[in-house]
N, C-alpha and C positions, 0 to 999 in steps of 0.2 A: 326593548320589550314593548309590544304592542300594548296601548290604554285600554283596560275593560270596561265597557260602556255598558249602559241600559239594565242591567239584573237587579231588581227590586227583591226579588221576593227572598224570603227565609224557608229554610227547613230543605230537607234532601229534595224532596219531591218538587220542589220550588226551584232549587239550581241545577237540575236536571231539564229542566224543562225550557232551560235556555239554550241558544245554539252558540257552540263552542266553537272557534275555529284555531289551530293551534300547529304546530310543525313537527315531526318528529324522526330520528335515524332510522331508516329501512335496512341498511346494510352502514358498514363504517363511515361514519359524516355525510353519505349519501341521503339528504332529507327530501320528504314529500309532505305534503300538505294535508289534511285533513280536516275532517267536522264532527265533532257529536253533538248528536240529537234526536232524542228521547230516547236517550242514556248506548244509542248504535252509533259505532262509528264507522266513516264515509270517506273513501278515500279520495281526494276530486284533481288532483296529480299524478300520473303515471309514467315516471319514467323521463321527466323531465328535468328534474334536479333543482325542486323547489323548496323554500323555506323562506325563515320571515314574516308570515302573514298574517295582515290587518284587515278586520271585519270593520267595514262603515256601520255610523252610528246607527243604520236606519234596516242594517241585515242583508243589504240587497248586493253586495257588492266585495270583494276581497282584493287587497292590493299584496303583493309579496315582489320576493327576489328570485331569478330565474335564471342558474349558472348555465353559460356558454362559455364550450371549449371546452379541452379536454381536463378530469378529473387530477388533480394532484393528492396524494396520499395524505399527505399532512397538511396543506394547507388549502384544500377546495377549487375554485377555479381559477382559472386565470381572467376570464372577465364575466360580468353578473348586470342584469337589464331587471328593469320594477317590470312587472306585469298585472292586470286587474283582470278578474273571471266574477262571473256567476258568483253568487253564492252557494248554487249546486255544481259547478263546475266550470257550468259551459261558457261561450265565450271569451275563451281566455287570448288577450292579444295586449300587446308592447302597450306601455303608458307613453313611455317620450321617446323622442328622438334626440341624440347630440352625443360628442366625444364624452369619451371616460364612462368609466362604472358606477353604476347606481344601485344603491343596496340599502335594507334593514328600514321600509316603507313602513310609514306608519301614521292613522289616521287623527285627523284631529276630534276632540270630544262634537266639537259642533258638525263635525263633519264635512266642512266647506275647506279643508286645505289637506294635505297628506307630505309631512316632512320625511327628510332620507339625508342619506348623505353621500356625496359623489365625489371621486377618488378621479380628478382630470388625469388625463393621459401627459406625464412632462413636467407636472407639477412640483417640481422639488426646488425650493431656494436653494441658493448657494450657502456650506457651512450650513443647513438645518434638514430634519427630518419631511419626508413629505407631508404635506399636507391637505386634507379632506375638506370640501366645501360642507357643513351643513346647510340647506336646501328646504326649501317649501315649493310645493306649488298647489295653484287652486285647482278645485275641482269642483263642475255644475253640472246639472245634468246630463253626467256619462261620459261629461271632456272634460280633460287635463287642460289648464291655462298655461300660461306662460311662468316657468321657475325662476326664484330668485335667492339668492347666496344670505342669508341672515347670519352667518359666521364662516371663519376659518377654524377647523380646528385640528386635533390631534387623536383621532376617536375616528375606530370602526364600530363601535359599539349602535344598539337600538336607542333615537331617540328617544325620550319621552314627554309628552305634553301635559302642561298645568291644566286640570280639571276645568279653568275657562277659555282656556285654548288660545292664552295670550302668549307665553311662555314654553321656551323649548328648554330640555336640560340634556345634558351627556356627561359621560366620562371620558376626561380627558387623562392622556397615558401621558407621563411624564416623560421628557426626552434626556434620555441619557448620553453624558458627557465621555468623547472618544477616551478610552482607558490610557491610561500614563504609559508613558513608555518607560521600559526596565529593560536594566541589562540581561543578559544571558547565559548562568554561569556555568549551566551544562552543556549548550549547543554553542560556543565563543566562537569567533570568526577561525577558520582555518588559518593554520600557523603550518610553514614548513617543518620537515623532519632535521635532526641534527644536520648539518653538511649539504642544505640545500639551498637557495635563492633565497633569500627574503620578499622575496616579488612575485604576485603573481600574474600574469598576462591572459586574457580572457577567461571565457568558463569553464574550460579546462582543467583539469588536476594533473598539472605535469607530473613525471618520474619523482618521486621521494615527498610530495606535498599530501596530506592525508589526515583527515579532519579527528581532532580527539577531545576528546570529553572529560578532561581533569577533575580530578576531586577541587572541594572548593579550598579556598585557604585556611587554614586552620586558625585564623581569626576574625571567621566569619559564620555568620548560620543562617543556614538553609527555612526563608519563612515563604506567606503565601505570594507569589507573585503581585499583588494587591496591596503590598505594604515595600515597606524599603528596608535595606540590611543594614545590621546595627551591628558591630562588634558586641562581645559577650561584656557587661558591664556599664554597658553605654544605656542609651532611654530608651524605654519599650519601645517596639515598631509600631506605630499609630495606623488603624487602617484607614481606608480611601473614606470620605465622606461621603453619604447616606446614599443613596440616587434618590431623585425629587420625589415625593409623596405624589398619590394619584388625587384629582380634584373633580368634585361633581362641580361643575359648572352649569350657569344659567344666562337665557339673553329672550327679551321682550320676541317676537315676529316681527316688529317694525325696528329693530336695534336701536331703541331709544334708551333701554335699561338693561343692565346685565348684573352677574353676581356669583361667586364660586363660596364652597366651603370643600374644608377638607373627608376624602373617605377616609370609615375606618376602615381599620388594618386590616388584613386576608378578607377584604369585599368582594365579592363576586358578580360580574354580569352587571345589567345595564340595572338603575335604579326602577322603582316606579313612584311617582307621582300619586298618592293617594287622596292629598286634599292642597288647597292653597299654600298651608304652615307647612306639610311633610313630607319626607320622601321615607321610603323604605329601600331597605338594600339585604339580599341575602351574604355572608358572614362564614367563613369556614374557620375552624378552632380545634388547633389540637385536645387528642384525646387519647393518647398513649399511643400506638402505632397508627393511629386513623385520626380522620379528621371526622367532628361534627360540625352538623351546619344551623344558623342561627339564622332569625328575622329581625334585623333591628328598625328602628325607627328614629329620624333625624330630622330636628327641627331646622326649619333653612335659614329661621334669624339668624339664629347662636351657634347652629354646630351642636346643640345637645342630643347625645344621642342616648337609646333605652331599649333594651333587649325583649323584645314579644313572646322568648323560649317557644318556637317553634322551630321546627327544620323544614322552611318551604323554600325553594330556590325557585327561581325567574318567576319572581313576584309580579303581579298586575295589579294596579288598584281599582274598585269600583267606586261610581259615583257617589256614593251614598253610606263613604266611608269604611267599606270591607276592603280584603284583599283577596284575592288567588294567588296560585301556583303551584309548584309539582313538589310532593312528597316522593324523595327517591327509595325505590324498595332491596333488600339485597338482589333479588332478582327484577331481569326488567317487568315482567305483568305482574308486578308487586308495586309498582308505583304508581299514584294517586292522582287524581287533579282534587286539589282542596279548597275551601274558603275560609277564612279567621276573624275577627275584629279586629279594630286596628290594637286593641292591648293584647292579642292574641288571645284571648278567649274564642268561645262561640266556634270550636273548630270541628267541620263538616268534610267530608269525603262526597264528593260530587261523582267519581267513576275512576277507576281503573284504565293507566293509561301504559301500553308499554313502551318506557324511556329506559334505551340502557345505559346514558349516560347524560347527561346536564351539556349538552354541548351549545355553543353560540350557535344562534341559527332556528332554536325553537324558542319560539314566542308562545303567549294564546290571547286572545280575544275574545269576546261576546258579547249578543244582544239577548234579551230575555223580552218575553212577553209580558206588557202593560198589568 
């Protein structure tokens, strides 16, 4: 999730009057880019298969992601390049050059670096899941510097920067452990028919060999593949242990200091960085056949965390201790862009935004006049 920068003012007419820049689904996962301001919105992508984007601290500038290659139905592209445009549009050309994918660009509070994270081409240890470079690189007048690797991690998700723009954080996904292997008590190796070979000789299904599917023994019961069979009177079937809890992680820009706490449970999407002490994280919680959604707020000492009872998803924080993000409506142009206080008071509807679904990929940003 892109950091929201610069919006001082209070009152509707005060957060309208900032320029929004944000990402949202045109068709299924298909996202383009966008801006409001003075309360119209602007479309400044067409057609190119963009999402992602970061407004610099200063307005002048947008950094996002730009899928190339062809569209997959479920899981988006096959490879994605950072690009920076206008802040009306124009201008829109490649940030970097080099191997692998570069996605989910995002500016720093001062404005002098813009971190992502890049997915090398080959990249996979032996025995471990692939791994993603988190990434900085500088930016000074309208050029990109030279990028440097500040972590390894486990995270496609939106960076997020500490309010002094010293500190990067992500969500790292826990890497789950190959599942056990269990026997097979309905599909068992094929076994010859009465009166034939005990042997059988390539892939073939000789004359009388023919695969069968026995009931189980009748001193045994049928559980979930995830647990082990027990005869009837023997000790519960204990299931698999847990898979690892997801962890917001933290590390300085120069990898001098780092530091992780645990998420809570059903979190959603990338955190945001509201002040030095907190992050915020939207929260889903059942609610009889549906889920609602929650804003909580967590201290990065301790890990204490405290419910703001709002339902805003893909939070941004503002400098000056507010929050955004989108209120989902049952229909899409029923859904909101909002502002809160950090104890969730103080909550404002800035515009009507049509989202028909909370999907990764839409961020929002802003600058606001002085």
């Amino acid at each position: 999730m892109s950091l929201l920068v610069g919006c001082g003012q209070s009152g509707a007419s005060g957060w309208q009057a900032c320029t929004w820049v944000y990402a949202r689904d045109t068709n299924h996962r298909l996202f383009e880019v966008f801006s409001l301001d003075g309360g119209k919105e602007h479309r400044l992508t067409d057609g190119e298969r963009s999402d992602a984007p970061s407004l610099s601290p200063d307005g002048k500038r947008i950094v996002f992601t730009r899928g190339i290659g062809v569209s997959d139905e479920c899981c988006g592209f096959p490879n994605t390049e950072l690009y920076v445009m206008d802040a009306d549009g124009d201008d829109q050309h490649r940030l970097l050059d080099g191997e692998g994918d570069d996605d989910t660009p995002v500016w720093s509070p001062d404005g002098s670096m813009i971190a992502f994270i890049r997915s090398p081409s080959g990249r996979v240890a032996v025995g471990r899941d692939p791994k993603e470079l988190l990434m900085v690189v500088p930016f000074s007048k309208g050029e990109a510097g030279e990028p440097r690797v500040v972590a390894e991690v486990n995270s496609h998700e939106v960076p997020v920067w500490s309010p002094d723009s010293t500190r990067l954080a992500w969500v790292e996904a826990p890497s789950l452990p190959p599942p056990p292997a269990v026997s097979d008590p309905i599909n068992p190796p094929l076994r010859p028919s009465p009166g034939s070979s005990d042997r059988l000789e390539g892939s073939a299904l000789p004359p009388g060999i023919h695969r069968v599917s026995p009931a189980p023994p009748p001193d045994a019961t049928l559980v979930s593949p995830d647990v082990e069979f027990r005869p009837p009177g023997g000790t519960r079937p204990s299931p698999q242990p847990p898979a690892p809890s997801t962890t917001i992680r933290w590390k300085t820009v120069t990898g001098t200091k780092s530091g992780k706490l645990s998420v809570p449970e059903d979190s959603n999407w990338a955190p945001a960085w509201i002040d030095n002490g907190h992050l915020v994280l939207s929260v889903s919680k059942p609610a009889g056949p549906s889920l609602t959604r929650d804003l909580v707020r967590v201290r990065i000492s301790d890990g204490t965390v405290s419910s703001l009872g709002v339902p805003v998803v893909l939070p941004v924080g503002i400098y000056n201790g507010r929050i955004a993000g989108m209120v989902q409506g049952d229909k899409p142009g029923d859904s909101h862009l909002v502002v809160v206080d950090q104890d969730g008071g103080g909550y404002q509807k800035v515009a009507k935004i049509r989202m028909k679904y909370p999907y990764r990929g839409m961020t929002i940003s802003a600058v606001c006049p002085d």
